[in-house]
C-alpha positions in Angstrom: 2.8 5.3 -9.0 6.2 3.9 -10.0 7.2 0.1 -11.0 9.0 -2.1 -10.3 10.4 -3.2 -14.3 13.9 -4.0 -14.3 15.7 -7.6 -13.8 17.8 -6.3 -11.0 15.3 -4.4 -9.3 12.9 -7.2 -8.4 15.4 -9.8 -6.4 16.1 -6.3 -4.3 12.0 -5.8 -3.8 11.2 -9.9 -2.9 14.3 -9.3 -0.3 12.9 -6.1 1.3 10.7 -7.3 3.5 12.7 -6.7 6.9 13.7 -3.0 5.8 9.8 -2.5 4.8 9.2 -3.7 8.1 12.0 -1.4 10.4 10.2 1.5 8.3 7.0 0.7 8.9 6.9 0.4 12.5 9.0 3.3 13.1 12.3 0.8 14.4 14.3 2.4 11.6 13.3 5.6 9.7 16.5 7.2 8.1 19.3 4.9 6.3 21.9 5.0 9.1 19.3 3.6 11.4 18.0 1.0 8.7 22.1 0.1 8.6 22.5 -0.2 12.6 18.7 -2.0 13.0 19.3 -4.7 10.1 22.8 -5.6 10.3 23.3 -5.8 6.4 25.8 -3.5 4.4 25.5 -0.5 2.6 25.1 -1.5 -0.6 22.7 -4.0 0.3 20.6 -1.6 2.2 21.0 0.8 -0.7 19.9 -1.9 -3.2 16.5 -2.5 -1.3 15.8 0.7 0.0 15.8 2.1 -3.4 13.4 -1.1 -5.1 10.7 -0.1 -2.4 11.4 3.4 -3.3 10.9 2.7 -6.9 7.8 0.5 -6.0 5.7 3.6 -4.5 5.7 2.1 -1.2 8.6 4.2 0.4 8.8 6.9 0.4 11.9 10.0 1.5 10.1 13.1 3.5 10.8 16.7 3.4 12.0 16.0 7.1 15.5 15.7 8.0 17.2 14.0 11.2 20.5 14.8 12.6 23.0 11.7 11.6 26.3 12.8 13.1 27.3 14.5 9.4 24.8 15.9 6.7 21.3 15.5 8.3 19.4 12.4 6.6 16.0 12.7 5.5 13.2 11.1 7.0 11.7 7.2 5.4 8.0 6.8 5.8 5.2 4.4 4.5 3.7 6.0 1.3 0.1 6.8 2.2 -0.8 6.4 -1.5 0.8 3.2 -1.9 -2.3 0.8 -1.2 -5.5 1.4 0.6 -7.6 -0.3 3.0 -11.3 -1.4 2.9 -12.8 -1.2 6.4 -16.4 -2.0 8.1 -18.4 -1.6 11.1 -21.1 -3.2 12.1 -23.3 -1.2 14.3 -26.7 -1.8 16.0 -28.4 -0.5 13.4 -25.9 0.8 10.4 -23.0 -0.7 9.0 -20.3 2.0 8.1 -17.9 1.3 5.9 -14.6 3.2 4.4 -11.8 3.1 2.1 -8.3 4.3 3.6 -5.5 4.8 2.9 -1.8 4.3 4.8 -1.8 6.8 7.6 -4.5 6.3 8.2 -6.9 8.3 6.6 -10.3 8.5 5.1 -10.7 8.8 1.5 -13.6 7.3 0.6 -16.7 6.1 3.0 -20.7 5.1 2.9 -23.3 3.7 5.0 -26.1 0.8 4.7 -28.5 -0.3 7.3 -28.1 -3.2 9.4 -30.4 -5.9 10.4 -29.2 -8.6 12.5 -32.0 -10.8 11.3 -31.0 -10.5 7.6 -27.8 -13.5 8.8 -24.2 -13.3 8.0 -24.4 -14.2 4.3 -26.6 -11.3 3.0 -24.7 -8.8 5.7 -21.5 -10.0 4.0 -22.9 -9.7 0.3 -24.0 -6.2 1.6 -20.3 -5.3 2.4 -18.6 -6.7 -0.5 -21.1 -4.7 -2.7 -20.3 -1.1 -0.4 -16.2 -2.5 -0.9 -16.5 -3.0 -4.7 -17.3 0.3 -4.6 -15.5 2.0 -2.5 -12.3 -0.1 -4.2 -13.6 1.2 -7.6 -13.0 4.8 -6.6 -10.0 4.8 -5.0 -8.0 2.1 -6.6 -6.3 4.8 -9.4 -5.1 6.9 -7.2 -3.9 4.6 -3.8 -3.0 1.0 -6.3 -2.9 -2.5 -4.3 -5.5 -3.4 -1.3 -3.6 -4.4 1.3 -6.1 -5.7 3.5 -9.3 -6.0 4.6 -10.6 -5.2 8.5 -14.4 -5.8 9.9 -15.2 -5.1 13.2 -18.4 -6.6 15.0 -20.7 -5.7 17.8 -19.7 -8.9 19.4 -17.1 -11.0 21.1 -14.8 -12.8 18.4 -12.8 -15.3 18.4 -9.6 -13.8 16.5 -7.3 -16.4 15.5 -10.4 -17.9 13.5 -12.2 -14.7 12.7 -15.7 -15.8 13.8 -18.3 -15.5 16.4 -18.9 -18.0 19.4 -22.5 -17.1 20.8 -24.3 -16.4 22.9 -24.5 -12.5 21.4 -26.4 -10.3 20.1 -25.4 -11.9 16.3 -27.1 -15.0 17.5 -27.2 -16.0 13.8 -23.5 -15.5 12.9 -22.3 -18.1 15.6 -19.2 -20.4 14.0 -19.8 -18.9 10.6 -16.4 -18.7 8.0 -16.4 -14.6 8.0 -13.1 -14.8 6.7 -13.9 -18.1 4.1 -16.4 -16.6 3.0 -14.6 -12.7 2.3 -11.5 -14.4 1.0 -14.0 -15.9 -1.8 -14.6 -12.1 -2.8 -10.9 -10.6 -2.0 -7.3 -11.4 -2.4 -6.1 -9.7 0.6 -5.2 -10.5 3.9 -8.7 -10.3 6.4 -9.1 -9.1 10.2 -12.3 -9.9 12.4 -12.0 -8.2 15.7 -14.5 -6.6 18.4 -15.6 -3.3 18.2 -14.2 -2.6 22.1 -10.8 -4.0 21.3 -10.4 -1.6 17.8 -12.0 0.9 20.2 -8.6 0.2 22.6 -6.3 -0.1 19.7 -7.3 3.3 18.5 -7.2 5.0 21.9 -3.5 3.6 22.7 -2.3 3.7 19.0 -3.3 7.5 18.3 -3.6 8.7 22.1 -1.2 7.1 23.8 1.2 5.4 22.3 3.6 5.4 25.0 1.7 3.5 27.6 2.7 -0.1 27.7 -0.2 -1.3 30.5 -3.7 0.6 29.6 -7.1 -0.8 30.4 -10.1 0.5 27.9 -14.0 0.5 29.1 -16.7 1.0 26.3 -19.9 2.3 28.6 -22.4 2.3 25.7 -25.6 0.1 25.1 -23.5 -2.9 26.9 -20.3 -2.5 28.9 -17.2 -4.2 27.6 -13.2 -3.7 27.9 -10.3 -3.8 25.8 -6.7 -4.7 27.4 -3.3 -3.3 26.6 -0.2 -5.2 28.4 3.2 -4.8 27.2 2.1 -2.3 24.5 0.2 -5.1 22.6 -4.0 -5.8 22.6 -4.2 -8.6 25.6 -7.0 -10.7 23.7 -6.9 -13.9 26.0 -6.6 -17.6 24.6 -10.0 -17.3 22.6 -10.1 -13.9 22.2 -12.5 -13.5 25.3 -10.8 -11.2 27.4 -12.0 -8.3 28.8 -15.6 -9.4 28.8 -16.4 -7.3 31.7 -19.7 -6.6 30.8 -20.9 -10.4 32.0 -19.4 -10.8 35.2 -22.0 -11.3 38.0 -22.5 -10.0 41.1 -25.2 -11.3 43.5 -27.9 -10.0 45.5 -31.4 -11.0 46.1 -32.6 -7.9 43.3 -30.3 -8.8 40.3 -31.7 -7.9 37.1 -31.8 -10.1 34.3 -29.1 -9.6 31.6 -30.1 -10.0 27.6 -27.2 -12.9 27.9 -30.2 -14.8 30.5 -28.4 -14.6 33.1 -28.9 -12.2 36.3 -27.0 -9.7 38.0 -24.5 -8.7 35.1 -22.7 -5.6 35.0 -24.1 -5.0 31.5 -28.1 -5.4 33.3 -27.1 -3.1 36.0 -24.8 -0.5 33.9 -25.3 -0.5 30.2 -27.1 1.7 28.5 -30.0 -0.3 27.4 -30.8 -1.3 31.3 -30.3 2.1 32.4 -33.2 3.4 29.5 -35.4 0.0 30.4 -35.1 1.4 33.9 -36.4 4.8 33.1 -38.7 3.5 30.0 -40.2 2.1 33.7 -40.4 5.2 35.3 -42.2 7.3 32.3 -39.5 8.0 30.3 -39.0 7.8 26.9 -36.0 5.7 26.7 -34.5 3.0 24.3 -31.0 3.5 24.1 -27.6 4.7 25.8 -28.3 8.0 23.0 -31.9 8.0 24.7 -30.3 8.3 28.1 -27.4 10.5 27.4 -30.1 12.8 26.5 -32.1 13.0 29.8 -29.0 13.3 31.4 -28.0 16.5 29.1 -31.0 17.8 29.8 -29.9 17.4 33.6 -33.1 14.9 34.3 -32.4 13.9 38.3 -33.5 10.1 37.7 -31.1 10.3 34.4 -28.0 11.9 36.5 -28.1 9.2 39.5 -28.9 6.0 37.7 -25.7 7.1 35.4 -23.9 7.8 38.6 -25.1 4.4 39.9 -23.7 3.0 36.7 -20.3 4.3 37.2 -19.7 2.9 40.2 -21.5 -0.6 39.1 -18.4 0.1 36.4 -16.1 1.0 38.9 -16.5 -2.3 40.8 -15.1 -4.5 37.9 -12.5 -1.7 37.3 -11.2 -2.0 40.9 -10.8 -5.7 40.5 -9.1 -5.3 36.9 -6.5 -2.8 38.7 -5.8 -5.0 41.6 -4.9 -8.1 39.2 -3.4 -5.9 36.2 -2.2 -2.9 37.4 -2.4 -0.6 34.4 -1.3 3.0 34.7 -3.8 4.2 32.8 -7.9 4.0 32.3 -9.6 5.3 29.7 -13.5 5.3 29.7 -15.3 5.7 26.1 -18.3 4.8 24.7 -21.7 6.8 24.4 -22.5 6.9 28.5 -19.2 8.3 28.5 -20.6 11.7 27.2 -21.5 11.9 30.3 -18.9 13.0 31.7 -17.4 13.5 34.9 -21.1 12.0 36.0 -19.9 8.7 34.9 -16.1 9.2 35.7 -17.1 10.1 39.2 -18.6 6.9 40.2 -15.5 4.8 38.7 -13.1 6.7 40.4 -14.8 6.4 43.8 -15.0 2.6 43.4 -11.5 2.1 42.3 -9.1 4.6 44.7 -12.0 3.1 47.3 -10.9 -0.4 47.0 -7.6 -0.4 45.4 -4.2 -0.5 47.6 -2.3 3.2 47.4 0.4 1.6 44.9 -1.5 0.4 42.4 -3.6 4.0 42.2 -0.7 6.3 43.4 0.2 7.1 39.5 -3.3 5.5 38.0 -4.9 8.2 35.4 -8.8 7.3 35.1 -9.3 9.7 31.1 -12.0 10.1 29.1 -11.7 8.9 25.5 -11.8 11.4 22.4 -15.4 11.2 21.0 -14.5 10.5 17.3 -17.4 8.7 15.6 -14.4 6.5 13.5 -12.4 4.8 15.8 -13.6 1.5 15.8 -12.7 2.1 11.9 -9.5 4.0 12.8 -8.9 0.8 15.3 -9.9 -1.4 11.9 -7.3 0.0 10.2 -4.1 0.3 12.8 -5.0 -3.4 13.3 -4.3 -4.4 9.5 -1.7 -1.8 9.3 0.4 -3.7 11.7 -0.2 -7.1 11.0 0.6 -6.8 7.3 4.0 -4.7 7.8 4.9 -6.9 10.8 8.2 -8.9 10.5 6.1 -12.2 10.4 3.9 -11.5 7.7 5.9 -8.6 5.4 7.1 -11.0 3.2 3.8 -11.8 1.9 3.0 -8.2 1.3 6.2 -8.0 -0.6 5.1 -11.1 -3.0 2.1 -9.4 -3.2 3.5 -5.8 -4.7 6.0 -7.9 -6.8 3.2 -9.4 -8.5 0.6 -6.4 -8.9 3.6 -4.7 -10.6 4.3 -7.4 -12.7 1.0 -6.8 -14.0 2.0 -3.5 -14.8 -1.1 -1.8 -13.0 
């Protein structure tokens, strides 16, 4: 990777931050649009373009762009610039990868998780699985830029930890990010699974769609919200909660939160296997269920149906008040299909007014096993190359090439 060496190369790098940042988030990708977008002159453009250039972290692609004379190649974020460490924390695994700036995979492993084992030994776990991964991919990519953990569990965001009652009962009000930044210099992301789950979806699938609503039917039912093109996350990061809104009735179940009537003890996946674990079956999990249901079990196929439209209730409600043109339903129940899909759509063009549905597109989500860490990694992507934070990734470079590595 190239350096940054000379005396009039660095004050260019520590003032790059705002043409790292067009770059980065695709505002300005070819010179003439970095000079329209930033306002500055040519030479000073020329002068900073060419220190990130020199630095490794810009790159000029093969691609070229029309530009009104000779075509301009294409700037884009080098991929092997810096990497990424990334975890998440499942029910009963925690998978955990290197990446790099794309994103892509280059490095990954997996340890098992026990949520009795408490935040501090999970965490030692992790930083043990990143020294690792950091060990074998830190020749090749240079600098980590960041740091992203995602958690089975709401979060509040702007403090990076856990406010019970969840299924981390141990974890509640704990420093995740205190005690990480003890172990890393790099900037550190806590977030939901369902809200990288949403990032993911709207980042790689559709990008365009400024107002998109995201339901995770798995072992519990949760939501991620997308207004304006940005995650909606709520004043402490609660939004979306679907999964613990009540409805009444003189039957309601009782949720794992303690209360009764939930959407979660009516829909998710662990009622719907304690319902058929009733009835015979052998059934633990949303995986447990999905499987009766592929195997086209009748008691399976309605109580997934039932679920759907249990889902589709909160999902009219959300469309009413939001009005998102698009829904996309993930999650392990949703490999279920159109079994699923069926009862949501019901409930919502049943209770929704025509112009709120008239151009509503009710999707199911790709079924990659990484995009919570895809989501993990999009979400420290574009916090470190946004216009409020680049600066600090641009002290950061300047001094890991100062230290000639």
């Amino acid at each position: 990777m190239s350096k940054v060496n000379s005396v009039a190369e660095r004050p260019a790098l520590e003032n790059s931050g705002e043409i790292l940042s067009l770059i980065a988030t695709g505002a300005a990708t070819s010179r003439p649009a970095l000079l329209d977008a930033s306002g500055l002159s040519r030479v000073t453009v020329t002068l900073r373009l060419n220190a990130l250039i020199d630095s490794g972290v810009v790159r000029e692609a093969a691609q070229t762009i029309p530009s009104g004379g000779r075509p301009t190649r294409v700037l884009r974020i080098n991929e092997r610039a810096g990497f990424l460490l990334v975890a998440n924390i499942g029910e009963t695994y925690i998978h955990l990868a290197a990446m790099d700036l794309e994103p892509a995979v280059i490095a990954q492993s997996t340890v098992p998780f026990r949520a009795s084992d408490g935040p501090a030994s999970t965490l030692e776990q992790i930083a043990r699985e990143f020294d690792k991964l950091a060990k074998k991919v830190r020749a090749t990519h240079g600098m980590l830029f960041g740091i992203s953990l995602s958690l089975p569990t709401p979060v509040d965001f702007k403090r990076g930890r856990i406010v019970g009652p969840s299924v981390l009962h141990l974890w509640d009000e704990f420093d995740i990010i205190g005690w990480l930044r003890e172990r890393f210099d790099a900037p550190i992301y806590v977030e939901n699974d369902v809200n990288l789950m949403t990032i993911y979806e709207h980042r790689q699938n559709f990008p365009h769609v400024e107002d998109m609503f995201f339901i995770k039917a798995g072992t519990g039912i949760g939501s991620g919200i997308v207004t304006g093109g940005k995650i909606f996350r709520g004043a402490q990061g609660a939004a979306g909660d679907i999964g613990h809104i009540q409805f009444n009735s003189d039957d309601a179940p009782l949720c794992r939160c303690g209360k009764l009537g939930c959407v979660e003890a009516r829909a998710g996946g662990w009622a719907i296997a304690r319902h058929l674990s009733s009835q015979g079956f052998k059934a633990e999990n949303a995986r447990d269920v999905i499987s009766l249901v592929e195997t086209q079990q009748p008691e399976a196929l309605m109580l997934l149906r039932g679920a759907g439209r249990v889902i589709g209730e909160v999902a009219a409600d959300v469309v009413s008040i939001l009005n998102p043109s698009l829904i996309v339903v993930g999650g392990t129940l949703a490999r279920g299909g159109e079994v699923l899909l069926s009862g949501i759509r019901e409930l919502v063009y049943q209770r929704c007014l025509p112009l709120a549905t008239r151009e509503l597109q009710i999707v199911l989500a790709d079924p990659p096993k990484d995009s919570v860490l895809f989501g993990a990694a999009f979400l420290a992507l574009e916090d470190v190359f946004s216009h409020v934070n680049v600066g600090g990734l641009i002290e950061r470079l300047g001094a890991y090439h100062a230290q000639g590595r």
